[in-house]
mmCIF file of the N, C-alpha and C atoms, coordinates in Angstrom:
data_MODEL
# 
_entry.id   MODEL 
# 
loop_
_atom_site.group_PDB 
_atom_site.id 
_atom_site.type_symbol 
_atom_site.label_atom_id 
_atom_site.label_alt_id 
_atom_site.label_comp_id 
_atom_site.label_asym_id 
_atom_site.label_entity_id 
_atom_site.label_seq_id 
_atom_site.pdbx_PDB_ins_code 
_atom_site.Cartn_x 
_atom_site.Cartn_y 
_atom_site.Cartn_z 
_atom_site.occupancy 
_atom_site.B_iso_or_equiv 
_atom_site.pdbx_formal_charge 
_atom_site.auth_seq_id 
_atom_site.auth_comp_id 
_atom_site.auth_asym_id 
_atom_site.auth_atom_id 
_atom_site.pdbx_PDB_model_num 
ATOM 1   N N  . UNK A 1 1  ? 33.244  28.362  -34.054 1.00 0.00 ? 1  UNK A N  1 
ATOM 2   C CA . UNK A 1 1  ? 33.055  29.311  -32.971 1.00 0.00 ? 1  UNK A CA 1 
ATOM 3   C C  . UNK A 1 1  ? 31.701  30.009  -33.067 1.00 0.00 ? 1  UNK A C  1 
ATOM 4   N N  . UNK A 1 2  ? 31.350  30.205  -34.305 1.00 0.00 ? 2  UNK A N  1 
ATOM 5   C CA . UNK A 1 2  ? 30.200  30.986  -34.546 1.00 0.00 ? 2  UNK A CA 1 
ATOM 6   C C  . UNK A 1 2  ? 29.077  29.892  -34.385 1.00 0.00 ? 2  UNK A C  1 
ATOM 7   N N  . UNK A 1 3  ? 29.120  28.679  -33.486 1.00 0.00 ? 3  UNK A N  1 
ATOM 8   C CA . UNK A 1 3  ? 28.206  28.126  -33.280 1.00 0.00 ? 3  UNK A CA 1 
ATOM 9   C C  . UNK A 1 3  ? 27.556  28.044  -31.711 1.00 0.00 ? 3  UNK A C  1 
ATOM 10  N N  . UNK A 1 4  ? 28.411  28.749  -30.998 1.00 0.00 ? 4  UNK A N  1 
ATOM 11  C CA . UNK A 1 4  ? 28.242  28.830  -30.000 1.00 0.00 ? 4  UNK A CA 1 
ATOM 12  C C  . UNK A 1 4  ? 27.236  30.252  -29.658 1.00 0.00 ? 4  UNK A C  1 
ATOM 13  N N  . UNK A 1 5  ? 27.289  31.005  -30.698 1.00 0.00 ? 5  UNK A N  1 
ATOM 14  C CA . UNK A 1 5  ? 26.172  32.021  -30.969 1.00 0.00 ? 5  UNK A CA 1 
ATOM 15  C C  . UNK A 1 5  ? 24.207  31.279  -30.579 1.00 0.00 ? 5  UNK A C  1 
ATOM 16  N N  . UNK A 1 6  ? 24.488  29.907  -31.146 1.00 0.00 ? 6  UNK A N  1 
ATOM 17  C CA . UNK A 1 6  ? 23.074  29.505  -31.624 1.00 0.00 ? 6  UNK A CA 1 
ATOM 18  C C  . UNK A 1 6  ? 22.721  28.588  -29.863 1.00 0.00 ? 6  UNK A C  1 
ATOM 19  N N  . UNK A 1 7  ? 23.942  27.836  -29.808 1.00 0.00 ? 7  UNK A N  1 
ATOM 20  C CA . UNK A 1 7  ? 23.941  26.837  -28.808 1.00 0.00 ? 7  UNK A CA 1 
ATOM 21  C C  . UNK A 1 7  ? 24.089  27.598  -27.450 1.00 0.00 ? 7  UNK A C  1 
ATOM 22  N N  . UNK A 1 8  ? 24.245  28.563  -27.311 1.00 0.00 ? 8  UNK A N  1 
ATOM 23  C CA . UNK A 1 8  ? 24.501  29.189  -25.441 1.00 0.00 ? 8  UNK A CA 1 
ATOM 24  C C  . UNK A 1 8  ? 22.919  29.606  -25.474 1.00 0.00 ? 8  UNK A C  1 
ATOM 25  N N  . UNK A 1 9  ? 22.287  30.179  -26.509 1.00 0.00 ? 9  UNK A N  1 
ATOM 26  C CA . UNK A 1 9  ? 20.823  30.956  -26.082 1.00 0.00 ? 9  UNK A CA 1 
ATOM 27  C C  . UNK A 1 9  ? 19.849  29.466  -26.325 1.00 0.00 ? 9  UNK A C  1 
ATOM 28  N N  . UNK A 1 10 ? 20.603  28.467  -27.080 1.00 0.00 ? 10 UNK A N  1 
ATOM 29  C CA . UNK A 1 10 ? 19.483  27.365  -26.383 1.00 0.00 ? 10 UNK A CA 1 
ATOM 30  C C  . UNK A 1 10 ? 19.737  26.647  -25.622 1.00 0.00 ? 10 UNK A C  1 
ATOM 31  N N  . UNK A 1 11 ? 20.607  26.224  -24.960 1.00 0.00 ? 11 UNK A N  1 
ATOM 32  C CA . UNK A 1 11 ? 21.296  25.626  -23.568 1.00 0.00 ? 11 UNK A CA 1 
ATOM 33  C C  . UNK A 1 11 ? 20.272  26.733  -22.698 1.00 0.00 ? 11 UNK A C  1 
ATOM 34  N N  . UNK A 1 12 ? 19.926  28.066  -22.583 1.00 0.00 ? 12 UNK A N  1 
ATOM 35  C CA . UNK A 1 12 ? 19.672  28.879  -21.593 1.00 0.00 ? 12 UNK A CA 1 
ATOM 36  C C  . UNK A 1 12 ? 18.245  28.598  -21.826 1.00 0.00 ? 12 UNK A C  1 
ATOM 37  N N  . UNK A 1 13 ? 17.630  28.706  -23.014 1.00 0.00 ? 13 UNK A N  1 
ATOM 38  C CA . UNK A 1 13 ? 15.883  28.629  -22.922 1.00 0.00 ? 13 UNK A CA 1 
ATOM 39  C C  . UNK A 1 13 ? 15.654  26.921  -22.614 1.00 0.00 ? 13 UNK A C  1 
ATOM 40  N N  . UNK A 1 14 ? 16.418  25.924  -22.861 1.00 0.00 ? 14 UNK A N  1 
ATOM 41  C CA . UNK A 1 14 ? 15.748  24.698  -22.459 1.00 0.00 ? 14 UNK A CA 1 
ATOM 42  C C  . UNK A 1 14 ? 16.240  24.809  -20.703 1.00 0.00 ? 14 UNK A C  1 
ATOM 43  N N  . UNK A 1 15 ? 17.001  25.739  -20.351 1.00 0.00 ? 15 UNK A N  1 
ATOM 44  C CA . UNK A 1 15 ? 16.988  25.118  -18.833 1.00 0.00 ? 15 UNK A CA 1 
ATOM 45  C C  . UNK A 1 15 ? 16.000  25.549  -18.161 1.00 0.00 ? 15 UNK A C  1 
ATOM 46  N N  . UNK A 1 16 ? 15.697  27.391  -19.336 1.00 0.00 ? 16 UNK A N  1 
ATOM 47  C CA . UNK A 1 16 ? 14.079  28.107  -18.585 1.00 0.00 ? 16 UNK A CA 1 
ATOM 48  C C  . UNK A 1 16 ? 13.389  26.948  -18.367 1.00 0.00 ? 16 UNK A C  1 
ATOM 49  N N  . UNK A 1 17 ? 12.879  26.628  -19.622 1.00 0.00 ? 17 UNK A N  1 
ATOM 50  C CA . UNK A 1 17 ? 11.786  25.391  -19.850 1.00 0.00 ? 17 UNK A CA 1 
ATOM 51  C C  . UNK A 1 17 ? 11.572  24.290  -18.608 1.00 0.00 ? 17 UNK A C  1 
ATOM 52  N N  . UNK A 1 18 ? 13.039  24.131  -18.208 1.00 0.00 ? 18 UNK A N  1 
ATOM 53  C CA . UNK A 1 18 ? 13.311  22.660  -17.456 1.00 0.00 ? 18 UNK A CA 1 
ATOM 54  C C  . UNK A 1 18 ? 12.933  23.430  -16.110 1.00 0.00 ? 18 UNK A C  1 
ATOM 55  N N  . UNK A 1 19 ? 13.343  24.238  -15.807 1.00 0.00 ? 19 UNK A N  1 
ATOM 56  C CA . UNK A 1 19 ? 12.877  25.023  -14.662 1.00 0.00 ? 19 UNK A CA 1 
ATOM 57  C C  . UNK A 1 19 ? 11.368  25.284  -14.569 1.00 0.00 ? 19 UNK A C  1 
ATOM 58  N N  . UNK A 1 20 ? 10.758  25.726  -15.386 1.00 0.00 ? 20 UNK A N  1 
ATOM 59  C CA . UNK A 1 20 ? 9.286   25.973  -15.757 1.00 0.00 ? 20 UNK A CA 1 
ATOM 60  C C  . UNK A 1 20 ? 8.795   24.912  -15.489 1.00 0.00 ? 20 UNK A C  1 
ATOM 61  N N  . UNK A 1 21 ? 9.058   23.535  -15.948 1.00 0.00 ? 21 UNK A N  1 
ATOM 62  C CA . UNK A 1 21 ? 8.005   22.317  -16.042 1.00 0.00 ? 21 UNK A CA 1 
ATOM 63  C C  . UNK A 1 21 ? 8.023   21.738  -14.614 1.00 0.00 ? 21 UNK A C  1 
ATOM 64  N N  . UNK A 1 22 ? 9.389   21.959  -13.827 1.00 0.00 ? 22 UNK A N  1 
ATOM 65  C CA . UNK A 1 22 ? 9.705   21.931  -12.237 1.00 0.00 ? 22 UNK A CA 1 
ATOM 66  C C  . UNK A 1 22 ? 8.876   22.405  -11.442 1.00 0.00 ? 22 UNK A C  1 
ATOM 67  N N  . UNK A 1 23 ? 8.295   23.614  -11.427 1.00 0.00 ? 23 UNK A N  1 
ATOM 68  C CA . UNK A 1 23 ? 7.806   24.196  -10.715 1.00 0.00 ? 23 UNK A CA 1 
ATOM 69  C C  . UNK A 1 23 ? 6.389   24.321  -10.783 1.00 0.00 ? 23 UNK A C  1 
ATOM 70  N N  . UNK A 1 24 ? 6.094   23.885  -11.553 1.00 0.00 ? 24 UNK A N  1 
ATOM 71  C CA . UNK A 1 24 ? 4.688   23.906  -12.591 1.00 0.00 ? 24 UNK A CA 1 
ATOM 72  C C  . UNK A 1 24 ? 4.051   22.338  -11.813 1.00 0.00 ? 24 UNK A C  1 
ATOM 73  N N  . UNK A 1 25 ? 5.045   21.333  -11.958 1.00 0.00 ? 25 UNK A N  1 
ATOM 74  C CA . UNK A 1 25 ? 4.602   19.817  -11.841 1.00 0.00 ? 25 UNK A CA 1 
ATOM 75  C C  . UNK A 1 25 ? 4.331   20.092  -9.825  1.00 0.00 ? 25 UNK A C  1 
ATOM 76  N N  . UNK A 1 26 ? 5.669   21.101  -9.199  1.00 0.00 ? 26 UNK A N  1 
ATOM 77  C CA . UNK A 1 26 ? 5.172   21.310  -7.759  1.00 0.00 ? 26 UNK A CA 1 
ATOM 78  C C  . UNK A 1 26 ? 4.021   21.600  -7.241  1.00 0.00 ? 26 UNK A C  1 
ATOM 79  N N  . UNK A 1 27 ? 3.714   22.854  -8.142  1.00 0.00 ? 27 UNK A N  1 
ATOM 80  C CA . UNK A 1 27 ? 2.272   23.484  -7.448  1.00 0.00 ? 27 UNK A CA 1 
ATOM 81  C C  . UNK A 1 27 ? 1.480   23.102  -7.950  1.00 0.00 ? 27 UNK A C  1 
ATOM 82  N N  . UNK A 1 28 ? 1.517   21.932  -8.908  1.00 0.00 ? 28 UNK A N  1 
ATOM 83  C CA . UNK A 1 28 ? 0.141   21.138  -9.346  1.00 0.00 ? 28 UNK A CA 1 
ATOM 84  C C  . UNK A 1 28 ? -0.123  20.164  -8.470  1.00 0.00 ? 28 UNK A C  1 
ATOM 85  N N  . UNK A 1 29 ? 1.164   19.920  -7.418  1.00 0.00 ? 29 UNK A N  1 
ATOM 86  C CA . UNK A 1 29 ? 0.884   18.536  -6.392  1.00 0.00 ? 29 UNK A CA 1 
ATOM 87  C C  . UNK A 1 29 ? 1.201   17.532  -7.234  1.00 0.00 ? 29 UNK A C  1 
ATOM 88  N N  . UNK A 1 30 ? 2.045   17.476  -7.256  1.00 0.00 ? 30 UNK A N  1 
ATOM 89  C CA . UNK A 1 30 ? 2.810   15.979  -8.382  1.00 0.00 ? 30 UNK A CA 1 
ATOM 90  C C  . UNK A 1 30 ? 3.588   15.186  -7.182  1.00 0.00 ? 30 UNK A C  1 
ATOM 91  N N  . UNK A 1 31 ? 3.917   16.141  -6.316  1.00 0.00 ? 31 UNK A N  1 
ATOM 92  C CA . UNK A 1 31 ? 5.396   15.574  -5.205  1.00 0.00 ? 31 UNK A CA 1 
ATOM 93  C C  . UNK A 1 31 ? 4.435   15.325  -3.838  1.00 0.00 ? 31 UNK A C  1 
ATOM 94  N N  . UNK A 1 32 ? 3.075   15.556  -3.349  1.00 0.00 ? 32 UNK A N  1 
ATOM 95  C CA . UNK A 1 32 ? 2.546   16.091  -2.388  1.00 0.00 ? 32 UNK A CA 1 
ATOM 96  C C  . UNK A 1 32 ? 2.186   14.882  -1.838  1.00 0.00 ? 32 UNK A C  1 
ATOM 97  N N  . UNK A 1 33 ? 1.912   13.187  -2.314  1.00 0.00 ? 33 UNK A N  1 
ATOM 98  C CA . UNK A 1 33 ? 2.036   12.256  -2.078  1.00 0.00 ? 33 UNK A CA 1 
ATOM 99  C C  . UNK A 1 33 ? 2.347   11.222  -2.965  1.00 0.00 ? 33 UNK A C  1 
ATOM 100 N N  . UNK A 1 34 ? 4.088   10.822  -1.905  1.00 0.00 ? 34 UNK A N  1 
ATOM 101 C CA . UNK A 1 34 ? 4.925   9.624   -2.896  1.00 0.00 ? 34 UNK A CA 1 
ATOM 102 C C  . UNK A 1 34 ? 4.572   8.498   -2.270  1.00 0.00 ? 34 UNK A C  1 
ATOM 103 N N  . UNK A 1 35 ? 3.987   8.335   -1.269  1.00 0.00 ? 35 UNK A N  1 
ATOM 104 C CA . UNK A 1 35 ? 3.641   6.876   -0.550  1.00 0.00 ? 35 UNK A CA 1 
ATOM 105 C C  . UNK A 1 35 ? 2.422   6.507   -0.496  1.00 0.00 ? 35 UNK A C  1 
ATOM 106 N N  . UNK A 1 36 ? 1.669   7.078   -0.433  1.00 0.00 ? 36 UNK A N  1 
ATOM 107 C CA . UNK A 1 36 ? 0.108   6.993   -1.057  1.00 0.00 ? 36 UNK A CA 1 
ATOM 108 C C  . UNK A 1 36 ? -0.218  5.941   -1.777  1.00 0.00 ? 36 UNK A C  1 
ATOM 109 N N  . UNK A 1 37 ? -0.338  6.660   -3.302  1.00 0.00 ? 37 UNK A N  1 
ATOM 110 C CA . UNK A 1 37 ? -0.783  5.442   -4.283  1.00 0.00 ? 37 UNK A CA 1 
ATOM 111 C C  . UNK A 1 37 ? 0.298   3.951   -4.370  1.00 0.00 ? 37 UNK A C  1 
ATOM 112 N N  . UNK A 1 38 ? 1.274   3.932   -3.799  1.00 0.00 ? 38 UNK A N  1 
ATOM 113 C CA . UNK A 1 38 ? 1.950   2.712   -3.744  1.00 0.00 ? 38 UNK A CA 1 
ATOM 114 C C  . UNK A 1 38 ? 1.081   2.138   -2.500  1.00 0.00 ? 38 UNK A C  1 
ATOM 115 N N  . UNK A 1 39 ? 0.729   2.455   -1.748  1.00 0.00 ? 39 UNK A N  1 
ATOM 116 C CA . UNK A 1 39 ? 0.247   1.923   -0.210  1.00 0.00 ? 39 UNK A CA 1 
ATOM 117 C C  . UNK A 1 39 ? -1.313  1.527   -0.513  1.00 0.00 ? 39 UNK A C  1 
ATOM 118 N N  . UNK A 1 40 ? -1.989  2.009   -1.716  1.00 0.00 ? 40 UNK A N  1 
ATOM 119 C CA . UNK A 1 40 ? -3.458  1.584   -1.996  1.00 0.00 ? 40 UNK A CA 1 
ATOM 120 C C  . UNK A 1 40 ? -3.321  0.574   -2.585  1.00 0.00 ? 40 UNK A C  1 
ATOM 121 N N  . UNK A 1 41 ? -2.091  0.501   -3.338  1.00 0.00 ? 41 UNK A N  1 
ATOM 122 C CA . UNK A 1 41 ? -2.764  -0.975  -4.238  1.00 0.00 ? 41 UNK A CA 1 
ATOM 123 C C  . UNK A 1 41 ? -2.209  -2.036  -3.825  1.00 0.00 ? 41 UNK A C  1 
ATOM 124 N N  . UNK A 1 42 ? -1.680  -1.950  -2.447  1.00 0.00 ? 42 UNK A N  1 
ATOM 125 C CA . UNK A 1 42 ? -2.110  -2.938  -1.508  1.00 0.00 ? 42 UNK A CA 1 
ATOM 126 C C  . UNK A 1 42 ? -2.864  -3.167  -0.428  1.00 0.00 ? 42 UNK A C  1 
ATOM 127 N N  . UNK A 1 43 ? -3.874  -2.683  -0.380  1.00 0.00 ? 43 UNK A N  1 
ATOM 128 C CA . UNK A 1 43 ? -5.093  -2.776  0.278   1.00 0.00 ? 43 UNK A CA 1 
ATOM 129 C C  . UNK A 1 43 ? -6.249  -2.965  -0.359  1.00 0.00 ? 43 UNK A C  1 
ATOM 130 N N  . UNK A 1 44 ? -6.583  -3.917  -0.188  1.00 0.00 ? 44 UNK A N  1 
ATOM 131 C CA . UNK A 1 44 ? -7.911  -4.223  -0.735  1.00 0.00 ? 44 UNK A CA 1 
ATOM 132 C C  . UNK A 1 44 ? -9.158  -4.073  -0.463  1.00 0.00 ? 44 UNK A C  1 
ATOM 133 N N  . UNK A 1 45 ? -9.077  -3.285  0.693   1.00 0.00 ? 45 UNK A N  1 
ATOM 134 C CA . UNK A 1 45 ? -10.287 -3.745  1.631   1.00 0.00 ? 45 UNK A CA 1 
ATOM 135 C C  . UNK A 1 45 ? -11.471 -2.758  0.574   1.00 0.00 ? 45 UNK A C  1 
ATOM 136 N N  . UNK A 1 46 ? -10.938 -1.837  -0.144  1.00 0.00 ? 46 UNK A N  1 
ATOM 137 C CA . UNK A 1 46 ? -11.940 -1.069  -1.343  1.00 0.00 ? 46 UNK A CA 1 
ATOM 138 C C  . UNK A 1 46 ? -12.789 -1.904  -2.301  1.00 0.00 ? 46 UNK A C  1 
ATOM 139 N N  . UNK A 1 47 ? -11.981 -2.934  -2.366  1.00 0.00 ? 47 UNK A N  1 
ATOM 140 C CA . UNK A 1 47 ? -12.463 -4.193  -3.697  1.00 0.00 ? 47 UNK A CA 1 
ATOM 141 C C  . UNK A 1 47 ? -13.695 -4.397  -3.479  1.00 0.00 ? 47 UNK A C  1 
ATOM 142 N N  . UNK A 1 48 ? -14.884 -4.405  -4.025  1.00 0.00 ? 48 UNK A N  1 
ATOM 143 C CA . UNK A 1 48 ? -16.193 -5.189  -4.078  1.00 0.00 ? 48 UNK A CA 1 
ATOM 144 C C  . UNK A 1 48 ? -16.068 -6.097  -4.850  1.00 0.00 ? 48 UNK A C  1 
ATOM 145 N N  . UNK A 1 49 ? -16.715 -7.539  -4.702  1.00 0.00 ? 49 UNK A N  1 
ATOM 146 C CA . UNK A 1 49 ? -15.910 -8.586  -5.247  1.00 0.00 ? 49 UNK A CA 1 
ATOM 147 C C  . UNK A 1 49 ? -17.108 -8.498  -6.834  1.00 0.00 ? 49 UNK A C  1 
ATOM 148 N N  . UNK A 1 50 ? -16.573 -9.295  -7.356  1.00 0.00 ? 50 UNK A N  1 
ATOM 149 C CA . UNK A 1 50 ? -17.203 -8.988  -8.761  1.00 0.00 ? 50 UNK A CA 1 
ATOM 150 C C  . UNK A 1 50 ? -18.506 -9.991  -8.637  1.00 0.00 ? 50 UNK A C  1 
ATOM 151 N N  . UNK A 1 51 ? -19.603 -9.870  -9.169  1.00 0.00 ? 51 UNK A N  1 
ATOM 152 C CA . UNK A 1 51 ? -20.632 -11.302 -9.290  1.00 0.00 ? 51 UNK A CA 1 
ATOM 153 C C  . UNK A 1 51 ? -19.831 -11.955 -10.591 1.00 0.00 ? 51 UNK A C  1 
ATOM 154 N N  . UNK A 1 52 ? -19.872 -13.305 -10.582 1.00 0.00 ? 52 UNK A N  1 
ATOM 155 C CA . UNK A 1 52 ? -19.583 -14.150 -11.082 1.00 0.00 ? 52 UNK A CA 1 
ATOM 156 C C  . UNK A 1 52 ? -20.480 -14.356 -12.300 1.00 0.00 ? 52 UNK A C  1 
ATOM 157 N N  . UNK A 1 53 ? -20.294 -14.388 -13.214 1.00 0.00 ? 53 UNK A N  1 
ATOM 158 C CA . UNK A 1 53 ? -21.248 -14.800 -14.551 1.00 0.00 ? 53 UNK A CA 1 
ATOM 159 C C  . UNK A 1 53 ? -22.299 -15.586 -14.624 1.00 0.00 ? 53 UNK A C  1 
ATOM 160 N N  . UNK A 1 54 ? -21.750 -16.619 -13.877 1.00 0.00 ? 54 UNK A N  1 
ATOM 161 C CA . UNK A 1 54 ? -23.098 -17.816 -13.347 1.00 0.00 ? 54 UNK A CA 1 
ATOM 162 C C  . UNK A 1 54 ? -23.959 -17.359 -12.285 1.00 0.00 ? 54 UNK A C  1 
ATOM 163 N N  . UNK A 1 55 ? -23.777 -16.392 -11.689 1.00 0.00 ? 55 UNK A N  1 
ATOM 164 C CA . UNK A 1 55 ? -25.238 -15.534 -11.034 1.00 0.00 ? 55 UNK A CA 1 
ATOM 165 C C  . UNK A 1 55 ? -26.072 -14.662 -11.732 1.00 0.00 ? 55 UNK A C  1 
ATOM 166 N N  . UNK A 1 56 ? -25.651 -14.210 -12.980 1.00 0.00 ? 56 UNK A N  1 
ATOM 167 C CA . UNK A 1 56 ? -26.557 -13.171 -13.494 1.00 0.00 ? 56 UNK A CA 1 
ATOM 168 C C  . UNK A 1 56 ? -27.891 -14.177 -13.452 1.00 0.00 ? 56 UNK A C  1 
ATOM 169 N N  . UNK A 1 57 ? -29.195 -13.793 -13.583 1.00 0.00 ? 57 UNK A N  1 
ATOM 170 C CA . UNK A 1 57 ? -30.034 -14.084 -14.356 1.00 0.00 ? 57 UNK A CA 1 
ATOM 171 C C  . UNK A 1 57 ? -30.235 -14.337 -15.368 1.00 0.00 ? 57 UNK A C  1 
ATOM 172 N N  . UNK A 1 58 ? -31.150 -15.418 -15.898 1.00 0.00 ? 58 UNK A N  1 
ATOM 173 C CA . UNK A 1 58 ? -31.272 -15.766 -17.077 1.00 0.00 ? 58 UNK A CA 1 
ATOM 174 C C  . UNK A 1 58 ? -30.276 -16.799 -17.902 1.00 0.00 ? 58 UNK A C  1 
ATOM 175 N N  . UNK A 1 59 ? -29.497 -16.840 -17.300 1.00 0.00 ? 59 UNK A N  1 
ATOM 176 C CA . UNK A 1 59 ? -27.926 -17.545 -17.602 1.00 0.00 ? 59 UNK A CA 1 
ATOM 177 C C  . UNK A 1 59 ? -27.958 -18.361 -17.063 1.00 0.00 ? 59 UNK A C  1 
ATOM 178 N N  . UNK A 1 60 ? -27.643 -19.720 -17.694 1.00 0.00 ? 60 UNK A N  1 
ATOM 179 C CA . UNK A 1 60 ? -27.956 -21.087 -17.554 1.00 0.00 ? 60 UNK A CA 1 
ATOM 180 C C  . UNK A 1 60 ? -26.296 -21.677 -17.502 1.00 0.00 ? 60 UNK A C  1 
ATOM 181 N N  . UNK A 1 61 ? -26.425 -22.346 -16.461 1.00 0.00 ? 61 UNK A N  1 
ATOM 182 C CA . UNK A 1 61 ? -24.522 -23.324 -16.162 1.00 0.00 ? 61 UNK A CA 1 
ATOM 183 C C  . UNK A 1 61 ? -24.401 -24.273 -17.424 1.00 0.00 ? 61 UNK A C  1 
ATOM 184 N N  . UNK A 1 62 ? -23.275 -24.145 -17.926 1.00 0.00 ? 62 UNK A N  1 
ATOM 185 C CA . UNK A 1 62 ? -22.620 -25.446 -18.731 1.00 0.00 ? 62 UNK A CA 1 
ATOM 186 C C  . UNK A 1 62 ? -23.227 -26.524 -18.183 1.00 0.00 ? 62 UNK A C  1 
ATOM 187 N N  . UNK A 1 63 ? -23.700 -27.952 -19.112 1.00 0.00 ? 63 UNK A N  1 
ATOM 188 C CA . UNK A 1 63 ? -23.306 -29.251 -18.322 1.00 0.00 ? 63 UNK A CA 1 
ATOM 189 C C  . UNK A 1 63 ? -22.071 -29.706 -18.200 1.00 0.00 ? 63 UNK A C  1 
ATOM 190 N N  . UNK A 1 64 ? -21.848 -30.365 -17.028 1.00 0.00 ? 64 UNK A N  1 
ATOM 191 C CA . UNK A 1 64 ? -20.890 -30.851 -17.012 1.00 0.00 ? 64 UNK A CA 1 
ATOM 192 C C  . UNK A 1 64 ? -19.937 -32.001 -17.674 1.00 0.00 ? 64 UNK A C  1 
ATOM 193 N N  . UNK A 1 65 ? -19.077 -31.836 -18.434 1.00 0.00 ? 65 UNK A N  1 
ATOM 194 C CA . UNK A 1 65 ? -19.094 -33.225 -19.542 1.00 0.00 ? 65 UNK A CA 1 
ATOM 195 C C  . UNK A 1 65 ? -18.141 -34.152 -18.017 1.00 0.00 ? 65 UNK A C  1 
ATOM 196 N N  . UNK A 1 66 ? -18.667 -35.755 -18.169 1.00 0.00 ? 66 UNK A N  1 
ATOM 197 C CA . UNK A 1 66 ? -18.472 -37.004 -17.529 1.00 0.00 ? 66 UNK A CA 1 
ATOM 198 C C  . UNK A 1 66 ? -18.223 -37.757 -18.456 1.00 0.00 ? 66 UNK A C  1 
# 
């Protein structure tokens, strides 16, 4: 019985806590867009395509083995 002394006042500060990190993650804008970043990384049209290795300068192509 005398354990319920220790366990009710921390049941009460982890729900502060859980409440705290709730409200904290809101007004930081955590919730402010859920469709967003799922909807960018299917669009590509941002992509610049990469140069290819065999365009740098100075850089010479494999031969081709036949």
């Amino acid at each position: 019985m005398e354990i319920l002394y220790l366990l009710v006042p921390l049941a009460v500060i982890l729900a502060g806590v859980i409440v705290w990190a709730f409200l904290w993650s809101i007004r930081s804008g955590q919730f402010d867009d859920l469709e967003g970043p799922a909807h960018r990384i299917l669009m590509d049209e941002d992509d610049k395509p990469r140069p290819s290795q065999d365009s740098k300068p100075g850089r010479k192509k494999p031969p081709h083995p036949h």
